[in-house]
Phi, psi and omega in degrees: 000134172240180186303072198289199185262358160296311178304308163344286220286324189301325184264002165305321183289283188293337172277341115125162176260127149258142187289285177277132159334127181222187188247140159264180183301305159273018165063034169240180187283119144253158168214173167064217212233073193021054175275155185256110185299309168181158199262163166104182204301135171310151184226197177262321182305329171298309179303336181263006183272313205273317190079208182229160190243153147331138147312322194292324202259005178257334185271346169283008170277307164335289197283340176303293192302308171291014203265286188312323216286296200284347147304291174328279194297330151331328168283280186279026168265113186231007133321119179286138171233169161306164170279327134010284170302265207327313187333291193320316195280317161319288212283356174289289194321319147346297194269296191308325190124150161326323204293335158321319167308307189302303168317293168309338155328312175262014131298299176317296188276010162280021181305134174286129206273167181288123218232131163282137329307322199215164157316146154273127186346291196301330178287336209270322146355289199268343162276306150353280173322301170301331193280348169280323148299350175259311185292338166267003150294343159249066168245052146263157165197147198027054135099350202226147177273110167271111175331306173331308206266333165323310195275318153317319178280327153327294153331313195272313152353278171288313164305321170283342169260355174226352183123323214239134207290294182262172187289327170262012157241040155125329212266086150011302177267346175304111195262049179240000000 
C-alpha cells in the first residue's frame, strides 16, 4: 500500500507551503510542505543553500519524506487497513517522525480479530477508542500542546475511522 494521492493533499493542506527555510513548532529548519532540513534552528547558510523552492520541488520532498513515513507502516502494521487508515498513519508519521509507528503500532494492531461471525461492537468500539487515544497523544511539540496539532490528530483520526479527507466529504477537522 502506498501514499495516496487524497493522502498527499490532506497532508499538504495541513503542513501548509513555504517557499524559504523557517523554524516549525518545534524550532527546527524546514522547508516546502514540511520537509526537515535539519533539527535545530534555520540559519543564513540554510537560506542561502536552499534559496527559495517551487510548490513543484516541495511536493517532490512530500512524496520523498512520505515514502520513509509508509514504510514505517508497512513495516509495523500488521492489520490489513484501508487506504483511508494508511493515510492517516503516514501523515502521523509524517508530522511526527517514522519512529512513531512502533508505538502506535500495538495499538492498531491490537485490533480484534474475526469473532463468529464478526467482531464484536463493543470490541470494536473500545479499539476506537485506544487509536483515538494514541493519536491524540501526539499534539505537543517542544513539550507544549498545540491546538494545530489536537485538530490534526483529531483529522487524522476521523480520516482513519471513517474515510474522510476534507471538509466536504465529513472530515470536520480537516483543513481542506
Amino acid at each position: 500500500m502506498n501514499l495516496s494521492a487524497k493522502g498527499a493533499a490532506f497532508i499538504g493542506a495541513f503542513e501548509g507551503f513555504r517557499g524559504q527555510c523557517y523554524d516549525d513548532a518545534a524550532g527546527n529548519c524546514t522547508i516546502g510542505y514540511g520537509h526537515l532540513v535539519h533539527a535545530g534552528r534555520t540559519t543564513n547558510a540554510d537560506r542561502a543553500k536552499w534559496g527559495t523552492i517551487t510548490r513543484a520541488k516541495a511536493v517532490e520532498l512530500l512524496q520523498v519524506d512520505a515514502e520513509n513515513a509508509a514504510a514505517a507502516v508497512r513495516e509495523h502494521i500488521h492489520v490489513p487497513l484501508q487506504q483511508g487508515q494508511f493515510d492517516a498513519l503516514v501523515s502521523l508519521a509524517y508530522n511526527c517522525g517514522p519512529a512513531v509507528i512502533p508505538g502506535v503500532a500495538i495499538v492498531i494492531n491490537s485490533r480484534p480479530r474475526y469473532l463468529y461471525p464478526q467482531p464484536t461492537q463493543n470490541g470494536l468500539a473500545a479499539w476506537r477508542s485506544r487509536v483515538k487515544s494514541t493519536l491524540l497523544a501526539y499534539d505537543h511539540a517542544g513539550g507544549v500542546e498545540l491546538a494545530g496539532l489536537k485538530r490534526r490528530r483529531e483529522a487524522e483520526f476521523v480520516l482513519f475511522d471513517a474515510g474522510h479527507y476534507t471538509r466536504a466529504a465529513g472530515n470536520s477537522y480537516a483543513n481542506a
